[in-house]
PyMOL Python script that loads the backbone (N, CA, C, O; Angstrom):
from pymol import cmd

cmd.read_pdbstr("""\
ATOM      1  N   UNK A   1     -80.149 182.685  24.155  1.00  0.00           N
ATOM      2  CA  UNK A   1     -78.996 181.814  24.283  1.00  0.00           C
ATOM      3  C   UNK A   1     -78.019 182.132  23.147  1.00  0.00           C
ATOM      4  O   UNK A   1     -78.483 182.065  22.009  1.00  0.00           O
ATOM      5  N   UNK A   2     -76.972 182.406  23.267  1.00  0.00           N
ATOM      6  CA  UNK A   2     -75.753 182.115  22.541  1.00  0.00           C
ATOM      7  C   UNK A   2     -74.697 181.053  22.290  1.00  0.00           C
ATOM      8  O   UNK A   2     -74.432 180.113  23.040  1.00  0.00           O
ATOM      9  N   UNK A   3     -74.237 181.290  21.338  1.00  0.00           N
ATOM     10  CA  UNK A   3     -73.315 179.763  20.901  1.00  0.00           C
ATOM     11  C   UNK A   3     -72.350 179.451  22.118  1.00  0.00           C
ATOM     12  O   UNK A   3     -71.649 178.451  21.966  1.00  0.00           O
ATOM     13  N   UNK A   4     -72.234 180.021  23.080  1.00  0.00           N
ATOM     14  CA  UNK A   4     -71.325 179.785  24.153  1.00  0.00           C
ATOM     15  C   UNK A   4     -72.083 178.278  25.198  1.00  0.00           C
ATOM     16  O   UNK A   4     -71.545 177.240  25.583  1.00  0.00           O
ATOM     17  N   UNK A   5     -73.444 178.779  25.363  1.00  0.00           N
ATOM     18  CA  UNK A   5     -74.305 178.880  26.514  1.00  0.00           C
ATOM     19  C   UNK A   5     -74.685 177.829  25.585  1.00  0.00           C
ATOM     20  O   UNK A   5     -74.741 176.744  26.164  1.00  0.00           O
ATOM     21  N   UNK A   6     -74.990 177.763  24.239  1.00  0.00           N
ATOM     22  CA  UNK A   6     -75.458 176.296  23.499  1.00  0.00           C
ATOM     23  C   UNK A   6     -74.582 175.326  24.095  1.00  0.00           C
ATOM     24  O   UNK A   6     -74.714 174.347  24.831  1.00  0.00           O
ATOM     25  N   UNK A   7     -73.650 175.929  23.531  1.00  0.00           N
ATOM     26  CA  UNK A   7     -72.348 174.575  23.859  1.00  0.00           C
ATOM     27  C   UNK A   7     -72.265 174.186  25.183  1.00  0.00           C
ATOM     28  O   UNK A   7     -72.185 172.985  25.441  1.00  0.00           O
ATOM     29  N   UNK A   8     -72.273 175.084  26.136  1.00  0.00           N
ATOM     30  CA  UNK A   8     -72.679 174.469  27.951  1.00  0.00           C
ATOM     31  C   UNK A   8     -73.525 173.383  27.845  1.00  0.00           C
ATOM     32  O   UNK A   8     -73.287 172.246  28.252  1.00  0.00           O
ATOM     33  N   UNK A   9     -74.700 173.841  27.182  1.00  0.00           N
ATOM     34  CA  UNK A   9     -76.059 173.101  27.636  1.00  0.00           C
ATOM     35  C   UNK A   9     -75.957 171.472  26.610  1.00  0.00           C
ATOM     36  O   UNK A   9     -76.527 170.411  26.863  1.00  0.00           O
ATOM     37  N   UNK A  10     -75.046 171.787  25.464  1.00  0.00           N
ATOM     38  CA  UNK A  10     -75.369 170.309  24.538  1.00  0.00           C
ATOM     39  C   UNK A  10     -74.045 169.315  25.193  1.00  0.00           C
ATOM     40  O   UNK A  10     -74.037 168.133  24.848  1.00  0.00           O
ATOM     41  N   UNK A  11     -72.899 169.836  26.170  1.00  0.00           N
ATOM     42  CA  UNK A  11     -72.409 168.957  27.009  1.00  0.00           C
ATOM     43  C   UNK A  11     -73.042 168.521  28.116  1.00  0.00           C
ATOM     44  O   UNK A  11     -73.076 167.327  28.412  1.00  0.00           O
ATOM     45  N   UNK A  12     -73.780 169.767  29.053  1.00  0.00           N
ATOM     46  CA  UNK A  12     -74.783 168.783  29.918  1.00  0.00           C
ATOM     47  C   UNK A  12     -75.503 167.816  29.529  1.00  0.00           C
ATOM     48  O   UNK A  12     -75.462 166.855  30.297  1.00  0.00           O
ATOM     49  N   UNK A  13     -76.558 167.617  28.064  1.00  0.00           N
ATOM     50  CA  UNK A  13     -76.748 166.810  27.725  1.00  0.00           C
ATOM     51  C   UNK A  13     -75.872 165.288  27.282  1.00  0.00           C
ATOM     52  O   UNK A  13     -76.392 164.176  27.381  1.00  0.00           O
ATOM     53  N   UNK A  14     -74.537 165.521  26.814  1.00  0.00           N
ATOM     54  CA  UNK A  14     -73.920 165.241  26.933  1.00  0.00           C
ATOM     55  C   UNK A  14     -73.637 164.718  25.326  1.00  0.00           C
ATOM     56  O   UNK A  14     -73.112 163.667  24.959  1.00  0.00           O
ATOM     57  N   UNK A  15     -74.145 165.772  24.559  1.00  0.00           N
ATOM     58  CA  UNK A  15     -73.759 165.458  22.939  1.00  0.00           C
ATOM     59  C   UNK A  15     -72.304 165.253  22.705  1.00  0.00           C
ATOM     60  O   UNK A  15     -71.326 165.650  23.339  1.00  0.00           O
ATOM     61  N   UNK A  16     -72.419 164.510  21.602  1.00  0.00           N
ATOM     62  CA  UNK A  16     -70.895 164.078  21.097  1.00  0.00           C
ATOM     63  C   UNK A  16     -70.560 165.675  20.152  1.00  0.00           C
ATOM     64  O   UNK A  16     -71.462 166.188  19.490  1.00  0.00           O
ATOM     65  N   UNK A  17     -69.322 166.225  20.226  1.00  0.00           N
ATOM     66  CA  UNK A  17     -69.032 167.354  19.501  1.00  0.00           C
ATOM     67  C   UNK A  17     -68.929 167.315  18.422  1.00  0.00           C
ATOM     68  O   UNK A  17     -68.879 168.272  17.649  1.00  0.00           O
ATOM     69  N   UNK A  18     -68.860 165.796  18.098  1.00  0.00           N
ATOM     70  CA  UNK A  18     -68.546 165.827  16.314  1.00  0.00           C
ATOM     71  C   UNK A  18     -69.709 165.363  15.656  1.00  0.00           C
ATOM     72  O   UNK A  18     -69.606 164.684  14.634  1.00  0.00           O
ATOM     73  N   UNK A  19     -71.341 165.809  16.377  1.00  0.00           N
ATOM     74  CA  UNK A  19     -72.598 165.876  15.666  1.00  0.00           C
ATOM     75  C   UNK A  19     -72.399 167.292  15.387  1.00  0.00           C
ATOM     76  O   UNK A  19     -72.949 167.385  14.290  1.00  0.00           O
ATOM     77  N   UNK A  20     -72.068 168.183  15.608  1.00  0.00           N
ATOM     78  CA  UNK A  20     -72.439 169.719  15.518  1.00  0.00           C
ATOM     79  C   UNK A  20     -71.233 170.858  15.037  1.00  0.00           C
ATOM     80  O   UNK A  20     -70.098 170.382  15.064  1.00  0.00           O
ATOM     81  N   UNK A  21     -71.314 172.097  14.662  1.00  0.00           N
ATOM     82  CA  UNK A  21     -70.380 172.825  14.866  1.00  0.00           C
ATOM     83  C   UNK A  21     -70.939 173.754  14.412  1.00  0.00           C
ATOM     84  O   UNK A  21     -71.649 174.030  13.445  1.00  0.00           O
ATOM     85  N   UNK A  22     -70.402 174.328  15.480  1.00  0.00           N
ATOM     86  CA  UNK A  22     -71.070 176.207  16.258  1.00  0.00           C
ATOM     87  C   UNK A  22     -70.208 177.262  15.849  1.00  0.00           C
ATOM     88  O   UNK A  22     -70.188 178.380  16.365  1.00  0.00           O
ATOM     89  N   UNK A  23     -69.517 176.885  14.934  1.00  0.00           N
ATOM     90  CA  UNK A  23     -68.674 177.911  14.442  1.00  0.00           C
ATOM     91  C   UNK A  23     -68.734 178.585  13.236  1.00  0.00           C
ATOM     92  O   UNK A  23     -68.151 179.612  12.888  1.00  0.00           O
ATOM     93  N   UNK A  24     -69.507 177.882  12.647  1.00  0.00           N
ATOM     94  CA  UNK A  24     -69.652 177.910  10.891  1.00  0.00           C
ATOM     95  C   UNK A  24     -68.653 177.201   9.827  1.00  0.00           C
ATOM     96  O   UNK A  24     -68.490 177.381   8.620  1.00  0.00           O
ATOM     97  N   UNK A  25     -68.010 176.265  10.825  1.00  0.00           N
ATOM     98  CA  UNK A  25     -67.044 175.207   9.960  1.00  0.00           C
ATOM     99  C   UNK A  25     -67.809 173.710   9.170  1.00  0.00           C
ATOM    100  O   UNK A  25     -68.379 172.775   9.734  1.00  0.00           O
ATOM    101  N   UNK A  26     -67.488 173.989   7.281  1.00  0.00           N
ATOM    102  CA  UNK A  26     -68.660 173.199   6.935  1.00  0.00           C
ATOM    103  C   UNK A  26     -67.809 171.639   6.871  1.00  0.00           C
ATOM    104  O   UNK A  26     -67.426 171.056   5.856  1.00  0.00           O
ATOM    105  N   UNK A  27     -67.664 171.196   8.344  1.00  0.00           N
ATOM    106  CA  UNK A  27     -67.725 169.971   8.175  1.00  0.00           C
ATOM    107  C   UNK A  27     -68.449 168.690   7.961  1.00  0.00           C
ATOM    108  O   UNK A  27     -69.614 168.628   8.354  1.00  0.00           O
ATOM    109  N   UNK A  28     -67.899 167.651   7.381  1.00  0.00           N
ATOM    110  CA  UNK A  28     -69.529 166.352   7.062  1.00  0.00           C
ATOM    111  C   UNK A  28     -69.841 166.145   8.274  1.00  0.00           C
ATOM    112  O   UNK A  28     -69.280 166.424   9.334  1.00  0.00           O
ATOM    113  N   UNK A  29     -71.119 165.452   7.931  1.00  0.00           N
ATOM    114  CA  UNK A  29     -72.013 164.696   9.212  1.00  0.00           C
ATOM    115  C   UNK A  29     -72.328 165.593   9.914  1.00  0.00           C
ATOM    116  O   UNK A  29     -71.869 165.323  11.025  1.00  0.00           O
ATOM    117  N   UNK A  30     -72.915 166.645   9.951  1.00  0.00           N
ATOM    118  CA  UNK A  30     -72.989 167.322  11.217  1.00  0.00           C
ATOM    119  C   UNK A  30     -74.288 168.448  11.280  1.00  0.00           C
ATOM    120  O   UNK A  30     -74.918 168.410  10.223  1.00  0.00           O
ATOM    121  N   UNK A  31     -74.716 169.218  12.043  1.00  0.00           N
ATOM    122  CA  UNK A  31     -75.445 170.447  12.337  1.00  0.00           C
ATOM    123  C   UNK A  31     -74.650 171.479  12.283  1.00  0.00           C
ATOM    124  O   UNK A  31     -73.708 171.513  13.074  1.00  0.00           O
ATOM    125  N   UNK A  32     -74.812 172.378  11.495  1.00  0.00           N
ATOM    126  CA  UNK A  32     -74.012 173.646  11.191  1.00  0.00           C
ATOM    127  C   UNK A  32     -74.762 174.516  11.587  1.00  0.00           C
ATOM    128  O   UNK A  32     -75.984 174.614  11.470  1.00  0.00           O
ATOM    129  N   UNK A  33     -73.690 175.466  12.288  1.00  0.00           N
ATOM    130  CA  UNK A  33     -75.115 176.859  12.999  1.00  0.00           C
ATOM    131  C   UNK A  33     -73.659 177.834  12.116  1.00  0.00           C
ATOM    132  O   UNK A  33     -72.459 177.845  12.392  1.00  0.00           O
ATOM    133  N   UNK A  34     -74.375 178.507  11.091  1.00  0.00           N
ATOM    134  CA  UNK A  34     -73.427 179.417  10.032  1.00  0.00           C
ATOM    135  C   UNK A  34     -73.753 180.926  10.347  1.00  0.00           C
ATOM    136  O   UNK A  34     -74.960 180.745  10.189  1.00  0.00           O
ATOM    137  N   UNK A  35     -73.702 181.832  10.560  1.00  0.00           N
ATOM    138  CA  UNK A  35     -73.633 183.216  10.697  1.00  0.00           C
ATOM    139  C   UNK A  35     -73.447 184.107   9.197  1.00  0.00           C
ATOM    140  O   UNK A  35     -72.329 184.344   8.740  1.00  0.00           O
ATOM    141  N   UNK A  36     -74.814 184.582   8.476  1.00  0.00           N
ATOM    142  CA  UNK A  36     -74.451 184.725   7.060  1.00  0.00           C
ATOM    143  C   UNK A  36     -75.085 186.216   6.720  1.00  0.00           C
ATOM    144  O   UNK A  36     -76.109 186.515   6.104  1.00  0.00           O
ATOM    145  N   UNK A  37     -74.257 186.889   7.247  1.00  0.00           N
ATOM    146  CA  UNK A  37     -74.547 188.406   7.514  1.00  0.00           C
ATOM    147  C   UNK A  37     -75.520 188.807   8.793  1.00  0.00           C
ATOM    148  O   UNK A  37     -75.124 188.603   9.941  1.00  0.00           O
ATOM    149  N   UNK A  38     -76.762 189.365   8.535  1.00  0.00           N
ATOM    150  CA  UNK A  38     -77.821 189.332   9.881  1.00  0.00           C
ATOM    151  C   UNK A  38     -78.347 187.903   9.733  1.00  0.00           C
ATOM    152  O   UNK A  38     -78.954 187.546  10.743  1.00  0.00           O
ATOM    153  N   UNK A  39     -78.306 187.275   9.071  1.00  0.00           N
ATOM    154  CA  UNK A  39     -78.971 185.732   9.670  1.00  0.00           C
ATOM    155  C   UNK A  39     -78.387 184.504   9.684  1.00  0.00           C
ATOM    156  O   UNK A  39     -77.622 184.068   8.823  1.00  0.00           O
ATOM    157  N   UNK A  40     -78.758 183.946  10.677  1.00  0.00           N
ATOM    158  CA  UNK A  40     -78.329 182.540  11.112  1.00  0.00           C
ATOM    159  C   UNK A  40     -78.917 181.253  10.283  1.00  0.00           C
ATOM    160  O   UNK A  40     -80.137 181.139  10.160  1.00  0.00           O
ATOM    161  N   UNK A  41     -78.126 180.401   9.784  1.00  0.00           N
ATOM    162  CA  UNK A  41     -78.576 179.447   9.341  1.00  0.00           C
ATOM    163  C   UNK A  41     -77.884 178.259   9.970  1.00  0.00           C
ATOM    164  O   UNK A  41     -76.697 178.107  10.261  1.00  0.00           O
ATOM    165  N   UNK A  42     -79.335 177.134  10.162  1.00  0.00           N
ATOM    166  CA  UNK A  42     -78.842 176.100  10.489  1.00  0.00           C
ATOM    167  C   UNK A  42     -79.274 174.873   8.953  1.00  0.00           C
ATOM    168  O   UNK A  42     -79.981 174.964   7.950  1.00  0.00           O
ATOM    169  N   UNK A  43     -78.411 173.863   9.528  1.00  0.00           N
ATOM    170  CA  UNK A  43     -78.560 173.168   8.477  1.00  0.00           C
ATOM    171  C   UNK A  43     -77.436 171.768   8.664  1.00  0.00           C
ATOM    172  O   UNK A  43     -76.375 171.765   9.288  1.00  0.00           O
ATOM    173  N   UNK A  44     -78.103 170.578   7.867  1.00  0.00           N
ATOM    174  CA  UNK A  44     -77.065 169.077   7.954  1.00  0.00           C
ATOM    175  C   UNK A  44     -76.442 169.342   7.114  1.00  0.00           C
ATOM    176  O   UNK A  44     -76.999 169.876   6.155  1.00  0.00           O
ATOM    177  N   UNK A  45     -75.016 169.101   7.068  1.00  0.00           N
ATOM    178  CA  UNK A  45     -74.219 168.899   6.301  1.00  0.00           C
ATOM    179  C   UNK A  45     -73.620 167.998   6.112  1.00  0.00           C
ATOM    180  O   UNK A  45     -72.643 167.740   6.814  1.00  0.00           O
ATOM    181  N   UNK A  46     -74.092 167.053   4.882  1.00  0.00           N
ATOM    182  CA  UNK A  46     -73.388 165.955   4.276  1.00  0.00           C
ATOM    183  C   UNK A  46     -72.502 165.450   3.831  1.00  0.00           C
ATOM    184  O   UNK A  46     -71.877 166.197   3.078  1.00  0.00           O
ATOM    185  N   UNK A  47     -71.848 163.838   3.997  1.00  0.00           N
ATOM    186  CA  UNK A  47     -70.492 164.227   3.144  1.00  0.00           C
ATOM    187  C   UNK A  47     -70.147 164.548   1.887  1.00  0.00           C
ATOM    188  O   UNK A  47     -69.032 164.650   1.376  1.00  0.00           O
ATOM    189  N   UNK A  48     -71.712 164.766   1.245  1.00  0.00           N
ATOM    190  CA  UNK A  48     -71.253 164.957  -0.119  1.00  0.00           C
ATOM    191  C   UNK A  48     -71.024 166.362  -0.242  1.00  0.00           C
ATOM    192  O   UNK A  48     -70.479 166.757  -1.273  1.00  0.00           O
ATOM    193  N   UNK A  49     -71.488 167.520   1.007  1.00  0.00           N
ATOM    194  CA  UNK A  49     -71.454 168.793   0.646  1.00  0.00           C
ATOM    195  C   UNK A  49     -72.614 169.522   0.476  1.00  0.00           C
ATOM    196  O   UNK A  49     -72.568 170.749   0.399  1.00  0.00           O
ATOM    197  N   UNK A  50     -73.918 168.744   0.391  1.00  0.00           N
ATOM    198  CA  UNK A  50     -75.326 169.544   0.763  1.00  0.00           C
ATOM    199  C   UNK A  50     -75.785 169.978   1.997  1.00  0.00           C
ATOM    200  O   UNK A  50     -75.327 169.369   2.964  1.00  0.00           O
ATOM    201  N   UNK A  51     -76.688 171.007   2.245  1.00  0.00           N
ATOM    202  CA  UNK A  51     -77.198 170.906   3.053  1.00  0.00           C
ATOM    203  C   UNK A  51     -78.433 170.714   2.974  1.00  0.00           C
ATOM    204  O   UNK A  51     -79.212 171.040   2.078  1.00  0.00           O
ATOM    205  N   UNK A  52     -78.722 169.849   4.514  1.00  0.00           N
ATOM    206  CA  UNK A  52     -80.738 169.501   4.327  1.00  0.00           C
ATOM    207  C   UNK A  52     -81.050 170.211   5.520  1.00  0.00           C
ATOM    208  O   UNK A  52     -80.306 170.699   6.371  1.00  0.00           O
ATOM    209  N   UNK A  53     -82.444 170.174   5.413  1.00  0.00           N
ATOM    210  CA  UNK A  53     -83.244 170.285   6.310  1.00  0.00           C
ATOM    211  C   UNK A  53     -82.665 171.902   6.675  1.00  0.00           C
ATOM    212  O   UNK A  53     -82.138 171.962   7.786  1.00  0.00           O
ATOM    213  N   UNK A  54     -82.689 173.136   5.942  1.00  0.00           N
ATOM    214  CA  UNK A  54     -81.942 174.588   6.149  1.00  0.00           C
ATOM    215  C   UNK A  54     -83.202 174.944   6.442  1.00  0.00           C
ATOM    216  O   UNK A  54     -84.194 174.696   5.755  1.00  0.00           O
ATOM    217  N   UNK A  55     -83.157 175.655   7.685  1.00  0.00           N
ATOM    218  CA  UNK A  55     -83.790 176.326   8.454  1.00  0.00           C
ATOM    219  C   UNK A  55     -82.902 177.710   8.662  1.00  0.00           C
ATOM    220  O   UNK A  55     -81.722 177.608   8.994  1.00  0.00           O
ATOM    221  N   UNK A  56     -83.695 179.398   8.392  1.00  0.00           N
ATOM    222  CA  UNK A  56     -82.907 180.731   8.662  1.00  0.00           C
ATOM    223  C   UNK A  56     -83.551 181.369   9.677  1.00  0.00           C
ATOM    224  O   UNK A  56     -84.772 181.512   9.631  1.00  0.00           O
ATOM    225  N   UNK A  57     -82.944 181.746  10.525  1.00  0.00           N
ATOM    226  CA  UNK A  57     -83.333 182.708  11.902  1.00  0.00           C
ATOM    227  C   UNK A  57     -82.407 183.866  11.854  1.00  0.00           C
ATOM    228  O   UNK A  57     -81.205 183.825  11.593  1.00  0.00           O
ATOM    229  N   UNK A  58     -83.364 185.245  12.234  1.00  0.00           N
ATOM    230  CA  UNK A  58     -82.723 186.393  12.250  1.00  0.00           C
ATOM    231  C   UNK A  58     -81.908 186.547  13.049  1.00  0.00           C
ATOM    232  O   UNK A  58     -81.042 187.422  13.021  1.00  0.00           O
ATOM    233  N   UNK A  59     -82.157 185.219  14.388  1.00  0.00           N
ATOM    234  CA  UNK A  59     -81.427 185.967  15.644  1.00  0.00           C
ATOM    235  C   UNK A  59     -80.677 184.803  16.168  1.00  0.00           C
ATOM    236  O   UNK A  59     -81.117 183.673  15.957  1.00  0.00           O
ATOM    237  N   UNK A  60     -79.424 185.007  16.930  1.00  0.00           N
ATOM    238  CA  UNK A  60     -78.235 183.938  17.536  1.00  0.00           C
ATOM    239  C   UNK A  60     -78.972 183.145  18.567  1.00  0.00           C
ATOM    240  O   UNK A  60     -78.629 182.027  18.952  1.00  0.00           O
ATOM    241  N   UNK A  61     -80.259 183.974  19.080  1.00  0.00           N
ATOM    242  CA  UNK A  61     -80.809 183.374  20.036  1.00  0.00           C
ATOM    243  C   UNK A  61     -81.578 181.885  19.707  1.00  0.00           C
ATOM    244  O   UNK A  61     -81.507 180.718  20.091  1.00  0.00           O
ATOM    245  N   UNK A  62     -82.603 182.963  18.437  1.00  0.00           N
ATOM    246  CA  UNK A  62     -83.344 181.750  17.802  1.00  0.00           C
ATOM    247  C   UNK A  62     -82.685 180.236  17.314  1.00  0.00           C
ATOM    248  O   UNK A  62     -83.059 179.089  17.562  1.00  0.00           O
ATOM    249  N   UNK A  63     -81.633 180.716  16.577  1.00  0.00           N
ATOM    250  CA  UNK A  63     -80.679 179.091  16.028  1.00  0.00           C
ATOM    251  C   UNK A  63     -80.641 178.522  17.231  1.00  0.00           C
ATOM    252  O   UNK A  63     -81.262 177.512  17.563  1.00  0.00           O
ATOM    253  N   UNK A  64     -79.860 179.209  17.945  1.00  0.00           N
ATOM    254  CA  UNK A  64     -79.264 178.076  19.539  1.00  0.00           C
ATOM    255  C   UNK A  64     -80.530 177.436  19.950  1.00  0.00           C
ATOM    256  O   UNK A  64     -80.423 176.211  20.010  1.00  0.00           O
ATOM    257  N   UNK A  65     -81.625 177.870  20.231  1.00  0.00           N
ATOM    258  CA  UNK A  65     -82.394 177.337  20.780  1.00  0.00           C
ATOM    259  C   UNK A  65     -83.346 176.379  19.575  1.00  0.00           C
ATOM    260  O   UNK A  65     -84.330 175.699  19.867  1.00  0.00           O
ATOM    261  N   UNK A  66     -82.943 176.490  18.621  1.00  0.00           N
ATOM    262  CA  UNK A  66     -82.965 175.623  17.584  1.00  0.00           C
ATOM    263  C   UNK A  66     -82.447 174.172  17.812  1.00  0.00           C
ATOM    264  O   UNK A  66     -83.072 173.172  18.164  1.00  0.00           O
ATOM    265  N   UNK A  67     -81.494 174.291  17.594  1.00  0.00           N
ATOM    266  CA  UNK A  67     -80.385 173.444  18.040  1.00  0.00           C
ATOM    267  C   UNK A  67     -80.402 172.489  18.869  1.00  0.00           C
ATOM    268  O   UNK A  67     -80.360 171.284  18.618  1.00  0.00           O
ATOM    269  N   UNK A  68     -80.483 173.154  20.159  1.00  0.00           N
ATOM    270  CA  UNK A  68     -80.710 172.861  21.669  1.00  0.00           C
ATOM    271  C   UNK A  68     -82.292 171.718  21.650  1.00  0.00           C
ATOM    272  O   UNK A  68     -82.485 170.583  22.085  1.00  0.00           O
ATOM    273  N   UNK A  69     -83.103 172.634  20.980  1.00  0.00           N
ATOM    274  CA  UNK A  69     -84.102 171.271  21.218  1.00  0.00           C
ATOM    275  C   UNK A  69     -84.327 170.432  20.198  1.00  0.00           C
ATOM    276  O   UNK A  69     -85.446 169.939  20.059  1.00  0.00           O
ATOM    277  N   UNK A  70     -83.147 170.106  19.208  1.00  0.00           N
ATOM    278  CA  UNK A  70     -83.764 169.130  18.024  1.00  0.00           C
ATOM    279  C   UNK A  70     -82.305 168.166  19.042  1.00  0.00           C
ATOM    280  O   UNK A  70     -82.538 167.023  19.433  1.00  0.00           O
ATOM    281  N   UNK A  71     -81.372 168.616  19.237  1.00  0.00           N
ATOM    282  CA  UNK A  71     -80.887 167.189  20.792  1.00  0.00           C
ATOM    283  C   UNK A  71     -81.094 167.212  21.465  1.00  0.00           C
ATOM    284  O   UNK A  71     -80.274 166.555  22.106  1.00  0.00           O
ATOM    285  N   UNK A  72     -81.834 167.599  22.092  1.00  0.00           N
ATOM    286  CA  UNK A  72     -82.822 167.776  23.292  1.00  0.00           C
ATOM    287  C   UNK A  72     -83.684 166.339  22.878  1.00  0.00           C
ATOM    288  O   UNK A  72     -83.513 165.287  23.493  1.00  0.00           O
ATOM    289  N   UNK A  73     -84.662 166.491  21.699  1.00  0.00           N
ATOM    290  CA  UNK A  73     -85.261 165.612  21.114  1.00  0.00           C
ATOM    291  C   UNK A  73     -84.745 164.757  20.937  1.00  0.00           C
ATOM    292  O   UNK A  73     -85.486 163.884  21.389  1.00  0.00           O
ATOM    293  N   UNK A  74     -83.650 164.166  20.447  1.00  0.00           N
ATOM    294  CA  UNK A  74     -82.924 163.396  20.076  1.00  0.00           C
ATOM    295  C   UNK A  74     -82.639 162.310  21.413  1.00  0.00           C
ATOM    296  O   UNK A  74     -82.978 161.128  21.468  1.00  0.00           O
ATOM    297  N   UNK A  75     -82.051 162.955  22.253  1.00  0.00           N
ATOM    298  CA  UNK A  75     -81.584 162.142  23.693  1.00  0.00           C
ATOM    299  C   UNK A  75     -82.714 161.915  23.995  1.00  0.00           C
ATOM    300  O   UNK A  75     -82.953 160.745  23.697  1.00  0.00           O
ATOM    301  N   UNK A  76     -83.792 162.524  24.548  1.00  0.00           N
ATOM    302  CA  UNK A  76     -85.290 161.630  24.704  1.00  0.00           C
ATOM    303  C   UNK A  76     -85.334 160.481  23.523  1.00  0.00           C
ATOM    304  O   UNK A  76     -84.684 159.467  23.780  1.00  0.00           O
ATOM    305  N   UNK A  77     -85.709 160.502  22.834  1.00  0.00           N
ATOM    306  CA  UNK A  77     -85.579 159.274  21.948  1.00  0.00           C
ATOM    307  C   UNK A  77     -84.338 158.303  22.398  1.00  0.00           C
ATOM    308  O   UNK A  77     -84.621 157.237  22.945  1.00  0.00           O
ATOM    309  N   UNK A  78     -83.357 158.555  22.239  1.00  0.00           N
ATOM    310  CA  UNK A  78     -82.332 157.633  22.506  1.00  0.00           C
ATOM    311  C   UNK A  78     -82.624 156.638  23.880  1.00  0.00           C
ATOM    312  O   UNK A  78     -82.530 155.413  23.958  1.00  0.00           O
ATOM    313  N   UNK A  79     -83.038 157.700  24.997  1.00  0.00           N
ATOM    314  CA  UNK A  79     -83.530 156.988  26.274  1.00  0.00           C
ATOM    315  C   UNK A  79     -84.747 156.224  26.078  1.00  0.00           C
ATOM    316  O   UNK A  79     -84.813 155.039  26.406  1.00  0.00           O
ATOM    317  N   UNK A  80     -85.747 156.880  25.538  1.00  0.00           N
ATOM    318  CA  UNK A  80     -86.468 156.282  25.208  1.00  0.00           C
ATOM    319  C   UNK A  80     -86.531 154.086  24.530  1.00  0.00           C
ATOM    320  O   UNK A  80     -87.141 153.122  24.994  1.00  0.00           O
ATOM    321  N   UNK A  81     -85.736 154.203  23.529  1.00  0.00           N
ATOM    322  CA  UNK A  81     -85.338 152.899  23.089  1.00  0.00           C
ATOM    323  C   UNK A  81     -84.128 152.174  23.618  1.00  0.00           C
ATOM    324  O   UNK A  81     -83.680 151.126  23.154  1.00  0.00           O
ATOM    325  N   UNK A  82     -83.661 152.837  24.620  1.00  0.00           N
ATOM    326  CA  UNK A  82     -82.340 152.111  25.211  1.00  0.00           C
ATOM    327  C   UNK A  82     -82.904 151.363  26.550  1.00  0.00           C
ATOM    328  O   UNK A  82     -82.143 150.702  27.255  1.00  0.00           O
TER     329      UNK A  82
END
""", "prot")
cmd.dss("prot")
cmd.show_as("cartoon", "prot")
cmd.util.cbc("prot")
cmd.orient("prot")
C-alpha cells in the first residue's frame, strides 16, 4: 500500500484528516508518516513538538499498513463503546 491507497482506505473508514498527515508535514495532534531518506517513520506529534510512540519501516508499504491498522483499531473501539 502506498500513501495514496492509505488515504482511500482511512476515508472509507471514514477518519477525520486532521488525525493524520501523509505528507511529512509536522503538524500538532496528529500521526505523521515522514519519508527520511530510505526509511519511513511514523510517529505522534504533539503540540509541544515531540514525537511518541516512533516506530521506523524500511518500506512505504510497511508504514501505510502501519497506519491503516492502528485506525483500523481505533474505529473498532470507538464502535465498540458507542
Amino acid at each position: 500500500m502506498n500513501r495514496e491507497e492509505l488515504k482511500q482506505k482511512l476515508d472509507e473508514l471514514k477518519v477525520y484528516p486532521g488525525f493524520y498527515s501523509l505528507e511529512g508535514e509536522l503538524l500538532p495532534d496528529r500521526i505523521v508518516l515522514y519519508q527520511n531518506y530510505a526509511k519511513w517513520e511514523v510517529f505522534y506529534f504533539d503540540e509541544r513538538g515531540n514525537r511518541d510512540n516512533e516506530k521506523v519501516f524500511f518500506s512505504e508499504s510497511e508504514a501505510c499498513n502501519y497506519i491503516y491498522e492502528h485506525f483500523k483499531k481505533q474505529k473498532e473501539i470507538e464502535k465498540k463503546y458507542q
